[in-house]
C-alpha positions as CSV (number, residue, x, y, z in Angstrom):
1,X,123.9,78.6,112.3
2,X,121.1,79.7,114.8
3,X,121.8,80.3,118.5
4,X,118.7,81.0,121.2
5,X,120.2,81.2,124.6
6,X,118.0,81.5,127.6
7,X,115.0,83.0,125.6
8,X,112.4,84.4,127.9
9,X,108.9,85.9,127.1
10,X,105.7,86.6,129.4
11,X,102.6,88.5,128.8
12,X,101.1,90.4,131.9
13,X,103.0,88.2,134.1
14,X,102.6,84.7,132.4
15,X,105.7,83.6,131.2
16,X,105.1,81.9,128.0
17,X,108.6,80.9,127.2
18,X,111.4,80.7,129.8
19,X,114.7,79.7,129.5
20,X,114.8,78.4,126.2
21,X,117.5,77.2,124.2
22,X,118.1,75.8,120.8
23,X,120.6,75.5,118.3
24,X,120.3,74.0,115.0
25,X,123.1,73.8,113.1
26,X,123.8,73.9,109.0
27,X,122.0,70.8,107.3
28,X,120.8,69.8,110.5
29,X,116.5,69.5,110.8
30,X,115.0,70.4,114.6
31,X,112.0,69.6,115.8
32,X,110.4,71.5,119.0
33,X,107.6,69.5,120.1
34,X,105.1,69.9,123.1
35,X,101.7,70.4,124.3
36,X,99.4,73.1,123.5
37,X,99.9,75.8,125.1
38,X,103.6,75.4,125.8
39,X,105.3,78.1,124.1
40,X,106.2,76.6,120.7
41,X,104.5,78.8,118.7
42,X,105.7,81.8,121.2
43,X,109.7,80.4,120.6
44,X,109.1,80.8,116.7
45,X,107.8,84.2,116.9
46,X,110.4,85.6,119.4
47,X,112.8,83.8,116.6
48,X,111.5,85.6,113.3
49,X,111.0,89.1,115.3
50,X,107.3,89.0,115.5
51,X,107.6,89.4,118.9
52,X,110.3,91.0,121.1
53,X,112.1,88.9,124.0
54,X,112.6,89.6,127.9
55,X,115.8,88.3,127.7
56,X,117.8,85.9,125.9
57,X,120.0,85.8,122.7
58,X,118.8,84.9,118.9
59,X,122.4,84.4,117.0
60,X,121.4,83.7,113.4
61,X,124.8,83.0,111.6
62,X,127.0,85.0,114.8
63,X,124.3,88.2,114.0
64,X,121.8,89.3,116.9
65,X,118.9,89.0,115.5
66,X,116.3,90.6,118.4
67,X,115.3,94.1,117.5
68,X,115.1,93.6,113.5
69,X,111.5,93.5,112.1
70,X,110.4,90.1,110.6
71,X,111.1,91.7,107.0
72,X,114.6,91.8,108.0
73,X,114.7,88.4,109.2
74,X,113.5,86.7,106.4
75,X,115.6,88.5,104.1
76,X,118.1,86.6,106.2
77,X,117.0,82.9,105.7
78,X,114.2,82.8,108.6
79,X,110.4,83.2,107.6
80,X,107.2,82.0,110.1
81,X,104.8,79.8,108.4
82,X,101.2,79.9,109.8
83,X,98.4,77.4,110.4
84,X,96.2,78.8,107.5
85,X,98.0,78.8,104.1
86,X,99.2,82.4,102.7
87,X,99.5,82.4,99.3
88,X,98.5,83.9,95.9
89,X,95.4,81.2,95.2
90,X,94.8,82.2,91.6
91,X,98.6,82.8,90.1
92,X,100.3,79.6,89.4
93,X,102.4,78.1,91.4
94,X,105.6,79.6,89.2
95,X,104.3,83.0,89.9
96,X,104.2,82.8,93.3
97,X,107.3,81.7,93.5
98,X,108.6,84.7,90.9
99,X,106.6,87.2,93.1
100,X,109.1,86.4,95.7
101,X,112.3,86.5,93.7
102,X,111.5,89.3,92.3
103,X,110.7,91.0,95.9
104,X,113.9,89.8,96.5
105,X,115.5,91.1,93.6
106,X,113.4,94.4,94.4
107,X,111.8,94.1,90.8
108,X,108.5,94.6,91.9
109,X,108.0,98.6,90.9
110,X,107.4,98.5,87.5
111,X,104.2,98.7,86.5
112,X,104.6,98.8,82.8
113,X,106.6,95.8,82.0
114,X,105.9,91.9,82.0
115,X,106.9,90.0,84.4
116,X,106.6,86.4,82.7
117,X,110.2,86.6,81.6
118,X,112.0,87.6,84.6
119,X,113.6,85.8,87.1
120,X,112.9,82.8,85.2
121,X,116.0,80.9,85.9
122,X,115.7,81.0,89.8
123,X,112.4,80.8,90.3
124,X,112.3,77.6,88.8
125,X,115.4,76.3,90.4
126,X,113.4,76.8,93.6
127,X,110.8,75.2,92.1
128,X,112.6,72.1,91.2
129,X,114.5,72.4,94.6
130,X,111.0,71.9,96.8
131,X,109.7,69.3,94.1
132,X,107.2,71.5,92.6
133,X,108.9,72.4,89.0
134,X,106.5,69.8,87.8
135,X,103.4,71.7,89.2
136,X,104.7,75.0,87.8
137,X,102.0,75.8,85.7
138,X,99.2,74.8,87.9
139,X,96.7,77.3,89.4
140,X,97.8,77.4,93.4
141,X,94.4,77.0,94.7
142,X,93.7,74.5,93.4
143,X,97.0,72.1,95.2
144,X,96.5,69.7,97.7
145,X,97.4,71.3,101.3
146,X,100.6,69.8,101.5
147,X,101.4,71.2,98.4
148,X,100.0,74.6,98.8
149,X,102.9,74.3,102.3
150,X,105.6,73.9,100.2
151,X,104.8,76.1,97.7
152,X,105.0,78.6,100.7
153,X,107.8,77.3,101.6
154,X,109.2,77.8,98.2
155,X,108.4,81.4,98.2
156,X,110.0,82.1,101.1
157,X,112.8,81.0,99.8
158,X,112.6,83.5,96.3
159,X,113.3,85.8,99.4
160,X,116.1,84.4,100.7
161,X,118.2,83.2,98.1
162,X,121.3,82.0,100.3
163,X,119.5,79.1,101.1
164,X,118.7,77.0,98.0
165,X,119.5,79.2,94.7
166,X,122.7,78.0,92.9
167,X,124.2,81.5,91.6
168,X,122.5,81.7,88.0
């Protein structure tokens, strides 16, 4: 499912990542582990298009993936999360997901109608599909970290639907 072959970055003539190579395969959970300042957090931006590589290949289901902004990527299935939590902190946890479906779905434009009846379906299905359908109506901020991680998670996935969403 994703491909990096011989993945190489530097920066004013440090190399940050060389060589690299990883495949991870459908259903299959990777880890990439190593010290600071060993080019993990380099390999996953070269991987989502935040950054562009030297050299190498990024296959994400047989499609080259370098040269597409991050937008693009995560449309696709891939989607960097960061160290510091990124989402809305006073919407619930369902609208945060539904914010993302209906990205997705772009739904987003129109300012005079409600939103608290669309997408309804999905949005909890990714709900229930991270674990959080039973914190739905809970105020984000206020979630435990882990939880606020998931519910990241969970939006990221109202914007790639291919992953988790059963066809509703």
């Amino acid at each position: 499912m994703l491909r990096v072959e011989s993945i190489q970055k530097s920066f004013d003539g440090f190399i940050a990542v060389k060589g690299a190579d990883l495949t991870v395969e459908v259903g299959e959970i990777v880890a990439v582990i190593g010290p600071n300042g060993a080019g993990k957090t380099t390999l996953f931006k070269l991987i989502t298009g935040h950054l562009r590589p030297d050299s190498g290949r990024i296959l994400f289901k047989d499609e080259n993936l370098i040269g597409l902004p991050p937008h693009q990527i995560c449309r696709k299935g891939i989607s960097l999360s960061f160290q510091i939590v990124n989402i809305f902190f006073r919407m619930t946890v369902f609208e945060n997901v539904q914010v993302g479906v209906l990205s997705y779905h772009k739904r987003t434009n129109r300012l005079f109608s409600s939103a608290r009846n669309q997408a309804v379906k999905e949005t909890m299905a990714i709900l229930d599909n991270v674990g959080l359908a039973d914190k739905a109506d809970r105020v984000s901020g206020l979630l435990s970290h882990g939880d606020q991680k998931v519910l990241e998670i969970a939006i990221a996935l109202g914007n790639s639907p291919d992953l988790l969403w059963p066809r509703l």
